[in-house]
C-alpha positions as a LaTeX table, in Angstrom:
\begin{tabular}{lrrr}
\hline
Residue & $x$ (\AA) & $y$ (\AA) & $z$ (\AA) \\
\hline
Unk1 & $-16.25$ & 11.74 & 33.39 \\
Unk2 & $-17.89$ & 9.44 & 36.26 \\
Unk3 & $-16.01$ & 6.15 & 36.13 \\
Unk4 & $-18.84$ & 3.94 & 36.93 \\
Unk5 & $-18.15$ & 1.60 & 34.47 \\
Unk6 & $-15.05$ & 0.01 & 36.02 \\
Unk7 & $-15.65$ & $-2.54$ & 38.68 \\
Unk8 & $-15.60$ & $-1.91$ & 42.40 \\
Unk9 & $-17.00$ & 1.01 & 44.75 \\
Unk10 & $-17.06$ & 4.58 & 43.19 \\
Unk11 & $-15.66$ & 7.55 & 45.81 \\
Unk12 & $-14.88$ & 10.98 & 45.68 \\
Unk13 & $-18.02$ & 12.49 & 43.79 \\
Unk14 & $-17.39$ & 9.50 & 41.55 \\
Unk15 & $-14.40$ & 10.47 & 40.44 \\
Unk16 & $-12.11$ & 7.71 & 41.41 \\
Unk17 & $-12.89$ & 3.69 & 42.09 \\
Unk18 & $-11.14$ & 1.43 & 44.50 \\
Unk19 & $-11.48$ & $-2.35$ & 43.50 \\
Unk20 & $-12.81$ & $-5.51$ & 44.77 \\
Unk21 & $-11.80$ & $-6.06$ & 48.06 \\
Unk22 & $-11.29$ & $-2.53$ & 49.39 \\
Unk23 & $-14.40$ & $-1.50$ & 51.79 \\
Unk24 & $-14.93$ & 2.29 & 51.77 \\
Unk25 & $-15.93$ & 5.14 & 54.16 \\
Unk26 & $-16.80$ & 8.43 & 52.89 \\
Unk27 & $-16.05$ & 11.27 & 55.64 \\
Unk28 & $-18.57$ & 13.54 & 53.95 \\
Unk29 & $-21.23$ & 14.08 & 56.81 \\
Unk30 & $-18.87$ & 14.68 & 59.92 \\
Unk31 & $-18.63$ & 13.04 & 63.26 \\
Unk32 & $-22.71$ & 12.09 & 63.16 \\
Unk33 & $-22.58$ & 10.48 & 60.13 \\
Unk34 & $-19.09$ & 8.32 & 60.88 \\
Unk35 & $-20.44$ & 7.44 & 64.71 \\
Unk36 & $-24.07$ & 6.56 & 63.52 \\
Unk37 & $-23.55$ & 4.49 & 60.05 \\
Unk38 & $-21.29$ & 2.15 & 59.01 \\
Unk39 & $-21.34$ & 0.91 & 55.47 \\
Unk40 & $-22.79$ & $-2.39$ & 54.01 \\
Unk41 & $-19.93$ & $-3.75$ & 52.29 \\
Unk42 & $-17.59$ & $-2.37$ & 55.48 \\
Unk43 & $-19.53$ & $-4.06$ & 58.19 \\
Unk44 & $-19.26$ & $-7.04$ & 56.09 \\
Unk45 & $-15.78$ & $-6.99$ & 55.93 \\
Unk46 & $-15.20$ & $-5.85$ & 59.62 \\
Unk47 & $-17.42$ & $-9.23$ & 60.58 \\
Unk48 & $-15.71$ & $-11.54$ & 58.59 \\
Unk49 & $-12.57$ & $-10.49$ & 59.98 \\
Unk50 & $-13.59$ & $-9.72$ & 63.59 \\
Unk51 & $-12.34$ & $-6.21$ & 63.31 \\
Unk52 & $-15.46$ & $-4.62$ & 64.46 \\
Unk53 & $-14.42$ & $-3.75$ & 68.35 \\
Unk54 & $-11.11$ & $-1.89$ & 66.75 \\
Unk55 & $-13.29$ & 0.10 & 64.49 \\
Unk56 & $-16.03$ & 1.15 & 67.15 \\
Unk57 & $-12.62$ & 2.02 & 69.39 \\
Unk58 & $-10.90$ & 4.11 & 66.30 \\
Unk59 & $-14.48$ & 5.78 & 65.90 \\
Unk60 & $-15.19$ & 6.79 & 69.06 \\
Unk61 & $-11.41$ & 8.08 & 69.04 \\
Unk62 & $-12.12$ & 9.92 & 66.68 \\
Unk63 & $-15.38$ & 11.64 & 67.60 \\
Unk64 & $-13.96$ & 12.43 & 71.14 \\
Unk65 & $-10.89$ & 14.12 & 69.91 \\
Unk66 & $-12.00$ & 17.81 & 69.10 \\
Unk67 & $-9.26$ & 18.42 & 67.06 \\
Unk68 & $-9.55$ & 16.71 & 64.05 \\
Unk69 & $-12.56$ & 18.96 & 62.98 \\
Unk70 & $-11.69$ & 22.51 & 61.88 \\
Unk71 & $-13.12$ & 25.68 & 62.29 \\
Unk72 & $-15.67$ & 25.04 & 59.43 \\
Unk73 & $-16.29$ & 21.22 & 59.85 \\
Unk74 & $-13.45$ & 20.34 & 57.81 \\
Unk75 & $-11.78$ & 17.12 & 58.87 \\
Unk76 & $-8.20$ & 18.17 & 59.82 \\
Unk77 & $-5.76$ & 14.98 & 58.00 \\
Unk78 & $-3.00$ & 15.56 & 60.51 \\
Unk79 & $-4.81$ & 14.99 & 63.64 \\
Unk80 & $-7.30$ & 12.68 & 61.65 \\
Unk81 & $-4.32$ & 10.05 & 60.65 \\
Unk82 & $-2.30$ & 10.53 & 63.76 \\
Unk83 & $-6.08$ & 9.00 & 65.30 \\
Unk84 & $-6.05$ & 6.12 & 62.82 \\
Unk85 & $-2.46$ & 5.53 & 63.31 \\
Unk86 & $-2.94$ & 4.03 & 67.10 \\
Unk87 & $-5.03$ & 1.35 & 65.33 \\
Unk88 & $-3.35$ & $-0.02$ & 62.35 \\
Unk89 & $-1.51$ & $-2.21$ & 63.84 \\
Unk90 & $-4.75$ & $-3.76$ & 65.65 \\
Unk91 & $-6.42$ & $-3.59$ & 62.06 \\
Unk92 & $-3.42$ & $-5.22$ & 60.70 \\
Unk93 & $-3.50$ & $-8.30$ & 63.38 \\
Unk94 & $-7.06$ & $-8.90$ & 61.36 \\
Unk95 & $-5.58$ & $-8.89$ & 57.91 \\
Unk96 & $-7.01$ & $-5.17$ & 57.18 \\
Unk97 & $-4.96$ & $-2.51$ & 55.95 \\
Unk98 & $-6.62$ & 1.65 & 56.88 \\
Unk99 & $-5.99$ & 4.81 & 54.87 \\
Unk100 & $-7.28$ & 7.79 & 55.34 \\
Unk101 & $-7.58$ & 8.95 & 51.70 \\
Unk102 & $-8.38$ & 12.77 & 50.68 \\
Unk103 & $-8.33$ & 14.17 & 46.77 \\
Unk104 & $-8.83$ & 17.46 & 45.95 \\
Unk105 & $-10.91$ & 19.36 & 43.27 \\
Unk106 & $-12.22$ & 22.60 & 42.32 \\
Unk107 & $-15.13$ & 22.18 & 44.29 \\
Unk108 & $-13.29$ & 21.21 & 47.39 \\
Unk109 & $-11.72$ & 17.68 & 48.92 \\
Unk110 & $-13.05$ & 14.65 & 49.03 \\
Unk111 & $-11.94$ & 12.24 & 52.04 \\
Unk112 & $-12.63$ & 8.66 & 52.77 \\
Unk113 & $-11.41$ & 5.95 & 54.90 \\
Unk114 & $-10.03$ & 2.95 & 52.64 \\
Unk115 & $-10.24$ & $-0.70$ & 54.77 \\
Unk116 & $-8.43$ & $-3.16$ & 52.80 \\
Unk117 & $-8.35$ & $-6.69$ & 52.90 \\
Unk118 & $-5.20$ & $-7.73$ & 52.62 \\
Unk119 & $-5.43$ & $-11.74$ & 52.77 \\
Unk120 & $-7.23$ & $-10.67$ & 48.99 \\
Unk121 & $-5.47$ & $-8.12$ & 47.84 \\
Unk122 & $-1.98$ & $-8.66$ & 49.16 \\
Unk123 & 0.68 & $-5.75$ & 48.28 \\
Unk124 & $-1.04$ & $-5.23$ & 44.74 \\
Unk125 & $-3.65$ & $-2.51$ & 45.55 \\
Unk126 & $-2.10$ & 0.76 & 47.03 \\
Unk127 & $-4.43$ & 3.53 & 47.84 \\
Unk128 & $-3.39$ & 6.61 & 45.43 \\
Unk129 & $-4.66$ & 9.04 & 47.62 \\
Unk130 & $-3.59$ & 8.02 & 50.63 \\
Unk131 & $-2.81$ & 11.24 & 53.08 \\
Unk132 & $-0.01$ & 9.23 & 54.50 \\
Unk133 & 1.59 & 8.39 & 51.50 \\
Unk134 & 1.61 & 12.14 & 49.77 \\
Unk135 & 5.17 & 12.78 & 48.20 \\
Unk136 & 5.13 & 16.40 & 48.68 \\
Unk137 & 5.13 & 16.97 & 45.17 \\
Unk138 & 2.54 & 19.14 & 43.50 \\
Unk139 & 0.77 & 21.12 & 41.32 \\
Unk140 & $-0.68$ & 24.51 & 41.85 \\
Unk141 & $-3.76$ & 26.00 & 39.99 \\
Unk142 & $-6.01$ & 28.65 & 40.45 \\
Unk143 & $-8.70$ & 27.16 & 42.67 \\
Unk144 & $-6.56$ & 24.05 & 44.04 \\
Unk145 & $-3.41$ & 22.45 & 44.99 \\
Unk146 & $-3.15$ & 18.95 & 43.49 \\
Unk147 & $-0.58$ & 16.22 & 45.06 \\
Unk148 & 1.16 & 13.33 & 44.20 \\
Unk149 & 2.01 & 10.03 & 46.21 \\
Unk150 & 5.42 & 8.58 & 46.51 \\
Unk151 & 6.04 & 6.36 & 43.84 \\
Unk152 & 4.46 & 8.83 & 40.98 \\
Unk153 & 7.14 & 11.68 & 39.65 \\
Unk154 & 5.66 & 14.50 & 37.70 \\
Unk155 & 7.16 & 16.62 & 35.34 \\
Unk156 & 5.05 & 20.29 & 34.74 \\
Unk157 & 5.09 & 21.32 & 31.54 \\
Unk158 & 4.80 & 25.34 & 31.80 \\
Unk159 & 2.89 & 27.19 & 29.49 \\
Unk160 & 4.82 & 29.89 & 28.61 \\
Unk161 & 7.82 & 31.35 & 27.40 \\
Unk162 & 10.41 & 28.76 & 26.98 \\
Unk163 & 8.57 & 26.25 & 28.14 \\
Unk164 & 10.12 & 23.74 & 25.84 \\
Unk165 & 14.04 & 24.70 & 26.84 \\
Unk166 & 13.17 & 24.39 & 30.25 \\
Unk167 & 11.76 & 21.19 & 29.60 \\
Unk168 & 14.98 & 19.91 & 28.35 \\
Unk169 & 17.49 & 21.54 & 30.67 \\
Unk170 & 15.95 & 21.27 & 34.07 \\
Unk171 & 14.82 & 17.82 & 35.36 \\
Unk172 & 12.57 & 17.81 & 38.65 \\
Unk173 & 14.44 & 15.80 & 41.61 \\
Unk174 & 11.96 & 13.19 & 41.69 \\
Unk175 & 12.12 & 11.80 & 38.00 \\
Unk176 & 15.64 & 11.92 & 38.10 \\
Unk177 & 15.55 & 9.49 & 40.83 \\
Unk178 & 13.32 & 7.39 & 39.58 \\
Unk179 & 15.08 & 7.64 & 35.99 \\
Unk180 & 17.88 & 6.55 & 37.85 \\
Unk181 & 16.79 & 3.88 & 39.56 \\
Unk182 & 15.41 & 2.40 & 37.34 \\
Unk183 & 18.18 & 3.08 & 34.49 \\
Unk184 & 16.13 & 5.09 & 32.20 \\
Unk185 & 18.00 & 8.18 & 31.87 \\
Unk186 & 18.39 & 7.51 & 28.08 \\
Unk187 & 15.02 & 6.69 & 27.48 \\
Unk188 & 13.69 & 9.83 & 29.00 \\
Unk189 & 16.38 & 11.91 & 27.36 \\
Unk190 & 14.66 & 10.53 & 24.31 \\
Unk191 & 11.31 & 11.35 & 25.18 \\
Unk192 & 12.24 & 14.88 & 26.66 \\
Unk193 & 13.67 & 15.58 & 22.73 \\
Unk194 & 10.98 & 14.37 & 20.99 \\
Unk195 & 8.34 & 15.91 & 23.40 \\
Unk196 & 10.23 & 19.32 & 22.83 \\
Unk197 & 10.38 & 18.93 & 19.53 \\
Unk198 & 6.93 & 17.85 & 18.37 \\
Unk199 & 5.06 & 17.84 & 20.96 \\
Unk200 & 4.30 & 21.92 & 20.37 \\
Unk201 & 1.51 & 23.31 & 17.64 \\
Unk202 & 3.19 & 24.73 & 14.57 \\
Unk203 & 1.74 & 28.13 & 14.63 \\
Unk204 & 1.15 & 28.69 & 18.42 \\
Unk205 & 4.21 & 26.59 & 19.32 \\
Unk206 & 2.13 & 26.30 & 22.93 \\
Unk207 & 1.81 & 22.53 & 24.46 \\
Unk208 & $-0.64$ & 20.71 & 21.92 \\
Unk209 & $-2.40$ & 17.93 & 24.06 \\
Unk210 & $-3.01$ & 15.62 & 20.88 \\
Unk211 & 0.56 & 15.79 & 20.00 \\
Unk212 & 1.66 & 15.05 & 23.79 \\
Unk213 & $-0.45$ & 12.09 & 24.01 \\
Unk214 & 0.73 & 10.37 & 20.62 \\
Unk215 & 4.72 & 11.01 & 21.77 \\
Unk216 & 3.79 & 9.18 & 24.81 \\
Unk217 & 2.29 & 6.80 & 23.24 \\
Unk218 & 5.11 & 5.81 & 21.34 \\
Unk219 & 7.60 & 5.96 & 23.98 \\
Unk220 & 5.45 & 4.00 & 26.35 \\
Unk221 & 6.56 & 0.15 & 25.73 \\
Unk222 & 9.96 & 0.91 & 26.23 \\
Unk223 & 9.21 & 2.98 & 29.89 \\
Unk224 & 7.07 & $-0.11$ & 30.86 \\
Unk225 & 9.92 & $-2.57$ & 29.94 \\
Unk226 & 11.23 & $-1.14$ & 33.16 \\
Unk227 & 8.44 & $-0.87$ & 34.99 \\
Unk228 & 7.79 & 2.53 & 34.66 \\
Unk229 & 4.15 & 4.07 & 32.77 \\
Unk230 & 3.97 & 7.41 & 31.42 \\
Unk231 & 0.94 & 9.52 & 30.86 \\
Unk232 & 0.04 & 12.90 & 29.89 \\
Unk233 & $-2.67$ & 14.75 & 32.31 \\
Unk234 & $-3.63$ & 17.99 & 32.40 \\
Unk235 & $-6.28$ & 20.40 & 33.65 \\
Unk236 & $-7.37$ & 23.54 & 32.96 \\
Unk237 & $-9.67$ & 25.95 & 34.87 \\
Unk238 & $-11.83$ & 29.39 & 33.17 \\
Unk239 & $-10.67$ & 32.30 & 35.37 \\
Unk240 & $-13.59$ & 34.83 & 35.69 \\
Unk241 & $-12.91$ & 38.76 & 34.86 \\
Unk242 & $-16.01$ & 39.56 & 36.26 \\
Unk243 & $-17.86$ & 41.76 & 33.68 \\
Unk244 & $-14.86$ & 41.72 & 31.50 \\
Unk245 & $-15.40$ & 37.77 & 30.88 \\
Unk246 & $-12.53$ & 35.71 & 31.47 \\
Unk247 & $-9.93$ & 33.58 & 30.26 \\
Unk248 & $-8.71$ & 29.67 & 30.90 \\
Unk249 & $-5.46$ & 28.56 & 32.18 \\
Unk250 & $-4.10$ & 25.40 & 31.00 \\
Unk251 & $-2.18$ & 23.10 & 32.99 \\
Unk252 & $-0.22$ & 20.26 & 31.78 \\
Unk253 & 2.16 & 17.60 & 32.75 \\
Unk254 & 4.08 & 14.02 & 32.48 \\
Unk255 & 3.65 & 11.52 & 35.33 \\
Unk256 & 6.09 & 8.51 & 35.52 \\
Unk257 & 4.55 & 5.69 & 37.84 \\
Unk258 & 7.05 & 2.98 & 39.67 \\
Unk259 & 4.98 & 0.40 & 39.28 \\
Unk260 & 6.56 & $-1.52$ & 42.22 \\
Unk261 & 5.55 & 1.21 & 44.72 \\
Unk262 & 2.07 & 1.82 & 42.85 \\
Unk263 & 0.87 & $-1.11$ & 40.97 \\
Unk264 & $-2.73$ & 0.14 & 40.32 \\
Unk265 & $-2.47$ & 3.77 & 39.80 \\
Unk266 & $-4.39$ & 5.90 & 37.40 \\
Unk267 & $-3.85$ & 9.69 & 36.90 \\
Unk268 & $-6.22$ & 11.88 & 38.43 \\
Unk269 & $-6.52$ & 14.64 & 35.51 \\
Unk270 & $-5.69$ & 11.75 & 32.43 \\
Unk271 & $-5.81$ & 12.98 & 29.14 \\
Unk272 & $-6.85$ & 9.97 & 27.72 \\
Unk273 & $-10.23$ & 9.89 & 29.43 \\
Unk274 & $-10.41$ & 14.08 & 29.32 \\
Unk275 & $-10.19$ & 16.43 & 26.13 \\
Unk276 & $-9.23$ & 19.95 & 26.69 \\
Unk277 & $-12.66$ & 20.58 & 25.45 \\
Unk278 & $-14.32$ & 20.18 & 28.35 \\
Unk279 & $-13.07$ & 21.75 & 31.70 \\
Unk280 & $-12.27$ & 19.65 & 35.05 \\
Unk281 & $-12.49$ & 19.23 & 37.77 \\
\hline
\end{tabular}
C-alpha cells in the first residue's frame, strides 16, 4: 500500500506523501540525527528563502530543551510544538509555513517536520497530520488510537448489535456541524437511510465494505456540490489468543472533509486503495 506513485516526497514509512513544494523532516533518529543532518530538498528551500539562521535557532532549541524527549526517546508533541511555536512567526516572515506532523500505526507513530513554501503553495496544501491542528476526534482500536484534524468529521460505524439504528438516530457533534454549515442535513439524512438500509450483507446483516463504498459512491456528487467529500475507511487488526489462535476486529467508518479547511486531504485507512483482505496498518 506504499504510495510512491503519486508525486512529491513519501513520509511516514511511506504511507502518506506531501506534494511539490513542501520540504520534509523525518524525526525518526532523535536529537543526533535532527542537529547533525538536514535534508537536500530542505536546505534547498531554507537557502532560497534565507530561513536557514531560524532553523539552526529552532534546532538547537530543540536539542537543548530536555523535555521534549520521553522516557524512551519518544519525541514528546506538546513540548515539541510549544518549541516550534516561538519560530513560526520568524519562518513565516520568509514565506515558510512549520508543522510538526505525527500519524500513528500499529507499529508505532511516525513524526516529521513539514516546511512549506507558501509563496507556491498558498492556502491550498494543509498538512493532515498536523499535531496542532488535531480535532480531538478519534478512533480507538486495539493496538492504536487514530485522530482526525479539524475540518474532517467522522462518523464510526459500530460493529455490533444495532449498529445500523444507531447509525440513524445518533449523529456525532462534529458532522452535524459541518452538515449544518454547510446545509446538508438532507443530503446526509439520505445517505444515513440508504447506508442503513443497504449498506449491510443479507445473511450476516454486519457492515459489508463493498456495499459501503458503492452507497458512497452514489451519494458523492451531490456532497461535493457543497464542498464536502465522503469516503468510507476502515481498518481492521487480528487479535492474538495466544495458543487458542485469534480473531480480527473490524473497524469502519464515514469521513466528511470541508474542503475549505482541508483542500488536499486523503483518508488515512481508505477503502478504495485497501480491501478488507489484507490487514493495515
Amino acid at each position: 500500500n506504499n504510495m510512491t506513485d503519486v508525486e512529491g516526497t513519501v513520509v511516514a514509512k511511506g504511507r502518506h506523501v506531501v506534494p511539490e513544494g513542501v520540504a520534509v523532516e523525518e524525526l525518526d533518529g532523535g536529537k543526533k540525527k535532527l542537529s547533525e543532518q538536514c535534508p537536500p530538498e530542505l536546505k534547498k528551500l531554507l537557502d532560497l528563502k534565507g530561513a536557514m539562521d531560524t532553523y539552526d535557532a529552532m534546532v538547537k532549541a530543540v536539542v537543548e530543551e530536555s523535555g521534549t524527549r520521553g522516557l524512551f526517546g519518544k519525541w514528546k508533541d506538546k513540548e515539541f510544538d510549544s518549541i516550534v511555536d516561538i519560530f513560526r512567526d520568524d519562518f513565516a516572515d520568509k514565506g515558510i509555513r512549520v508543522a510538526l506532523c505525527k500519524r500513528k500505526s500499529t507499529d508505532g507513530s511516525s513524526r516529521w517536520l513539514e516546511f512549506i513554501d507558501v509563496d507556491m503553495l498558498g492556502n491550498t496544501y494543509v498538512p493532515q497530520y498536523d499535531v496542532h491542528n488535531f480535532s480531538g476526534q478519534v478512533i480507538k482500536t486495539v493496538y492504536t488510537t487514530l485522530e482526525f484534524p479539524n475540518g474532517v468529521a467522522v462518523e464510526e460505524l459500530k460493529q455490533w448489535g444495532k449498529a445500523r439504528n444507531r447509525l440513524k438516530e445518533k449523529i456525532p457533534i462534529y458532522v452535524e456541524k459541518m452538515m449544518q454549515k454547510k446545509d446538508l442535513m438532507q443530503e446526509y439524512q439520505a445517505l444515513v437511510e440508504h447506508s442503513a438500509e443497504a449498506g449491510v450483507g443479507s445473511k450476516t446483516k454486519s457492515w459489508n465494505i463493498d456495499k459501503l463504498k458503492e452507497i458512497v459512491t452514489a451519494h458523492t456528487a451531490i456532497f461535493e456540490k457543497k464542498g464536502v467529500s465522503i469516503f468510507v475507511s476502515h481498518k481492521q487488526e487480528y487479535v492474538s489468543h495466544g495458543q487458542y489462535g485469534g480473531h480480527t476486529e473490524f473497524y469502519r467508518w464515514i469521513e466528511f472533509v470541508d474542503r475549505e479547511e482541508q483542500p488536499n486531504y486523503h483518508p488515512q485507512r481508505d477503502a478504495e486503495s485497501k480491501s478488507e483482505k489484507c490487514v493495515i496498518s
